[in-house]
N, C-alpha and C positions, 0 to 999 in steps of 0.2 A: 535715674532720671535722664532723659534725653538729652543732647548736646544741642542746644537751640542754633546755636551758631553752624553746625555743621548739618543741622536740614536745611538753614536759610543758604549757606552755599549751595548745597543738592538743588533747593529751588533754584536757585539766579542760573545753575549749569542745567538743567532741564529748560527753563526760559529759553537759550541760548539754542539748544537743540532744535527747540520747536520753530523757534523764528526760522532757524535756516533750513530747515526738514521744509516748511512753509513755502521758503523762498525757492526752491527745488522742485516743489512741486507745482507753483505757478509758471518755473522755468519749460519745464517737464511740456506742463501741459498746452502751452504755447507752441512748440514741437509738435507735438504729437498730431495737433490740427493740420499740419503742413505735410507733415508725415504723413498721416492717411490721407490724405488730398491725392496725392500721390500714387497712393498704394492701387487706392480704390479706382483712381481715375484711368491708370495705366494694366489696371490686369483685364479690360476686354478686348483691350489692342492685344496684351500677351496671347491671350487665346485665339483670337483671331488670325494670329501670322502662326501660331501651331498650327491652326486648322490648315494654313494655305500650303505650308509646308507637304503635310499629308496629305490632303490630293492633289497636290500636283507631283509629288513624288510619286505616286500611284501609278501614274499615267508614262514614267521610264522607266528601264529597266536601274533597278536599283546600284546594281554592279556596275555602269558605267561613271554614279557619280560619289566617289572619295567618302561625302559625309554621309550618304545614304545608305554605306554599307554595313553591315552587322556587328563589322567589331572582333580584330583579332580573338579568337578562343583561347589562346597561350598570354594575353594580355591583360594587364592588370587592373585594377579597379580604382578609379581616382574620386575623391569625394572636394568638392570645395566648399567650406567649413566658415557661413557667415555668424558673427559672433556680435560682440559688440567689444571697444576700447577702452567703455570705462563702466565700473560696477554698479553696484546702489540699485538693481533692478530685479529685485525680489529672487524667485527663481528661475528668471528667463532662460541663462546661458545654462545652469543648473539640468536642466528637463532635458536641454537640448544634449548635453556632453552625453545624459545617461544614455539619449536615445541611441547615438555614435557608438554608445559603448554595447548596445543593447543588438546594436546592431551590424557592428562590425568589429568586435570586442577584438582580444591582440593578432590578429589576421594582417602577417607582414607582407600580404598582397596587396597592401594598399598602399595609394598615395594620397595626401593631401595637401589643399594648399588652401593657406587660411585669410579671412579677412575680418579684422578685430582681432586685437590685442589677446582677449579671454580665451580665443579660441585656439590662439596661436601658445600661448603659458597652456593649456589643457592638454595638447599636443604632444607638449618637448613633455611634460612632465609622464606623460602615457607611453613616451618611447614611442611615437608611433610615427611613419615614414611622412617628414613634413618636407613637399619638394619648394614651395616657396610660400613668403607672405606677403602678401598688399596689404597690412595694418597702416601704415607707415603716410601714404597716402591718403587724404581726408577732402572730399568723401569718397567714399569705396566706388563710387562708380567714374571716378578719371581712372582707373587702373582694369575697367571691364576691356577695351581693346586688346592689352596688353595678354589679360588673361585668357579673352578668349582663342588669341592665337597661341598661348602656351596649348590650350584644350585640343583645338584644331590639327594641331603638328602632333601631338599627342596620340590621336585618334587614327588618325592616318595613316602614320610611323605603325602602330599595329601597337604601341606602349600600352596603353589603356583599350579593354573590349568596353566598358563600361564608363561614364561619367554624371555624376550625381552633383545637385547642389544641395547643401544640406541648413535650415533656416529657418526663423518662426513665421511662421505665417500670423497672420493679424487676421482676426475673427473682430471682436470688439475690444474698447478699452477696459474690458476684467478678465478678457479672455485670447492667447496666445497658443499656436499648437504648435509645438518641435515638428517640420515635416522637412520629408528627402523627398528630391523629385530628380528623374530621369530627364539630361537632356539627350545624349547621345547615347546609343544610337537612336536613331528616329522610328519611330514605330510604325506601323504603317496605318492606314486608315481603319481596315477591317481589324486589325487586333486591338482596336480599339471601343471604348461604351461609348462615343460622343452620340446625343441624340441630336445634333444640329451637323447638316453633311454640307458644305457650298461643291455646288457641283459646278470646278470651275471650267471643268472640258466643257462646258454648254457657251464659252467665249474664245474669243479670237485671241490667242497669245505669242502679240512680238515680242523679239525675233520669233523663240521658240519657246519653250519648257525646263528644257534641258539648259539654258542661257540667263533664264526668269531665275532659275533654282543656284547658279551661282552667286549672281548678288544677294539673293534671299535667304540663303540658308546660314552663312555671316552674320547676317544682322539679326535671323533668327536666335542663335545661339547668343549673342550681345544682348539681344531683347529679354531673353528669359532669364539672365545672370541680373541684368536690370532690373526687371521684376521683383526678382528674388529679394536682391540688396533694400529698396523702398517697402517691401512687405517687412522685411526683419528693422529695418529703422522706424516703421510706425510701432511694429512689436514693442522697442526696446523703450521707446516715448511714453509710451500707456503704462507698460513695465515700471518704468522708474515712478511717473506721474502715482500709479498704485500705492509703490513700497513708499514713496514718501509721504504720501498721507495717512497712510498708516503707522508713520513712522513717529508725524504729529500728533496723532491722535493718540495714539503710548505716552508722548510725552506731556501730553495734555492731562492724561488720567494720572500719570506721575505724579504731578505738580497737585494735582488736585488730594491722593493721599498724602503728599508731603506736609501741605499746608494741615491736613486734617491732624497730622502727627506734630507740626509747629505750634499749633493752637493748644491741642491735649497738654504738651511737652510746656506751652508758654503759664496753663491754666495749672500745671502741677509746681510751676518754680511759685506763681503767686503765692499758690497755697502754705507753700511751704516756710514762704517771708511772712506769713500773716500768723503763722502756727508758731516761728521763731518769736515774734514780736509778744504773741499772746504768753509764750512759756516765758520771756523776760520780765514782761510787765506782772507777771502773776511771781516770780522770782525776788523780784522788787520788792513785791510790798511784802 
């Protein structure tokens, strides 16, 4: 016979679970609306100062300006590695590591530098060349300056031919995709699919191009790191919002066979007191 007493704890600790799996997910979701606010509102400006980037870089010669160049061939590949700081987010960070691993598997021509905790414990534990993290800092984007003149001097210096940011993009709240994207070097217009071209030579630009593209291409590279980080914060919102509700809903169903096993378990001790009583009284006489 069952131990009544020890489903009725199992019930009251699944209670417990559900309430805060609950509370987590109305947390969750509360986020998450603020977080795609964000996401969604800021990636047609992102693409828009890419597009400006590329024709107006079109229009110089590439070689005369620093970030418009192709990117030492003898230099290294730097990936920065958006993550998140705290778990409970189904397989978010999960998808994302295998893709890093999938994709730049132990290749000690890399560097990376992390932002989120997950990402940065994924890292050390992979051996794999971590040159700094911004975990530490909340939110990730008071630390986009800072990074992106690490990226800048990076690129420059000839240290890195390449620079990727690597991150979940936000599709909907059931759906999140691992993607790396290319910031540097800049690609040019034509090696590019956009079907929208702004043809910005058909305007007047002071001072110059070559002047416009100094302040611009800063704030480009900040812009896209931006991006990045509010695309992978709605990700992890929806994420979590998900695993927690599913997490109730488990312990919903829990509760619900436990009870079924409490009652069976409550109906077989009845029995059992009515069968003693019946074999005494029949003993008796």
């Amino acid at each position: 016979m069952a131990n009544i007493r020890l489903i009725k704890r199992r019930i009251k600790s699944a209670q417990n679970i559900a309430q805060i799996t609950r509370a987590m997910e109305m947390v969750a979701a509360s986020k998450m609306k603020k977080a795609q606010d964000q996401a969604i509102l800021g990636k047609p400006y992102a693409e828009k100062i890419l597009t400006a980037v590329r024709e107006l870089g079109s229009h110089i010669e590439r070689k005369y300006h620093p970030l418009l160049g192709e990117g030492s061939k003898e230099g290294k590949l730097m990936v920065v590695l958006v993550s998140t700081n705290k778990g409970l987010c189904g397989g978010l960070n999960t998808n994302l590591f295998r893709m890093i691993q999938s994709w730049c598997g132990q290749d000690k021509n890399v560097d990376y530098i992390s932002l989120g905790k997950k990402g940065q414990s994924f890292l050390v534990r992979s051996g794999k060349n971590l040159l700094a993290d911004f975990s530490e800092k909340t939110p990730f984007t008071e630390s986009v300056p800072a990074l992106t003149q690490i990226l800048v001097d990076g690129f420059i210096s000839g240290t890195y031919r390449e620079i990727y940011i690597a991150y979940n993009t936000f599709l909907t709240a059931l759906k999140q995709l691992p993607t790396k994207k290319a910031i540097l070097p800049i690609k040019k217009f034509e090696e590019t699919n956009d079907k929208e071209k702004v043809e910005f030579s058909e305007f007047v630009i002071e001072p110059n191009i070559s002047d416009v593209l100094d302040n611009l291409l800063p704030h480009y590279l900040e812009n896209q790191i931006r991006a990045a980080i509010f695309e992978a914060e709605a990700s992890e919102h929806s994420a979590r919002m998900i695993a927690m509700k599913n997490a109730t809903d488990a312990a919903n169903d829990f509760m619900e066979d436990l009870t079924l096993a409490f009652n069976k378990a409550r109906q077989e001790k009845i029995t059992y007191e009515i069968a003693d009583m019946v074999t005494a009284r029949m003993a008796f006489e």
